[in-house]
C-alpha positions in Angstrom: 4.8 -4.7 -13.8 2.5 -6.1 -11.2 -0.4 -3.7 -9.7 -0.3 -6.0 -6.5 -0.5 -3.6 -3.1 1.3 -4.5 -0.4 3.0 -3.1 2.9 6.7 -4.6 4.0 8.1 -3.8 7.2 11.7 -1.5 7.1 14.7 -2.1 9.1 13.7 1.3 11.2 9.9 -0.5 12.6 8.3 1.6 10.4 6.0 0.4 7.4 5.9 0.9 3.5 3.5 0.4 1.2 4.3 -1.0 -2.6 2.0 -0.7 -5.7 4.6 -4.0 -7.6 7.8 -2.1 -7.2 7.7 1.3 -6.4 6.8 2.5 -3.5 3.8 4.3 -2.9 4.5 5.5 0.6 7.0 5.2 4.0 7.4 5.8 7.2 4.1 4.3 8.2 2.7 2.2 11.7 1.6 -0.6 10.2 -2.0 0.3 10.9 -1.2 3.5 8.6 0.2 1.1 6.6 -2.4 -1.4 5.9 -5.5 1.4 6.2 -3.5 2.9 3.4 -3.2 -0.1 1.6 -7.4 -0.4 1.8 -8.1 2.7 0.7 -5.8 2.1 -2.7 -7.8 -1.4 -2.8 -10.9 0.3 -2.7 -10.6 3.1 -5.4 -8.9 0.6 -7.6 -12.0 -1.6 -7.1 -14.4 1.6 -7.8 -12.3 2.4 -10.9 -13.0 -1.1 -12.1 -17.2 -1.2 -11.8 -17.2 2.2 -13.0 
């Protein structure tokens, strides 16, 4: 399975955000959406130099 993070748009406007293929989280604004994504970005990158 693929760790890749990303945010698809739903059929409702509202924004979800994948770690591969589950879903992390729904029923975002895309800013929610993609400031979510960041923050799982950055604690996976903190994880990595620790």
């Amino acid at each position: 399975m693929s760790n890749v993070i990303r945010v698809k748009p739903t059929h409702d406007g509202t924004y979800t955000v994948y770690r591969g293929e589950s879903v992390l989280v729904s029923g975002l604004t895309r800013l929610q959406a993609e400031r979510y994504q960041a923050s799982i970005a950055a604690q996976a990158k903190v994880l990595e130099d620790a």
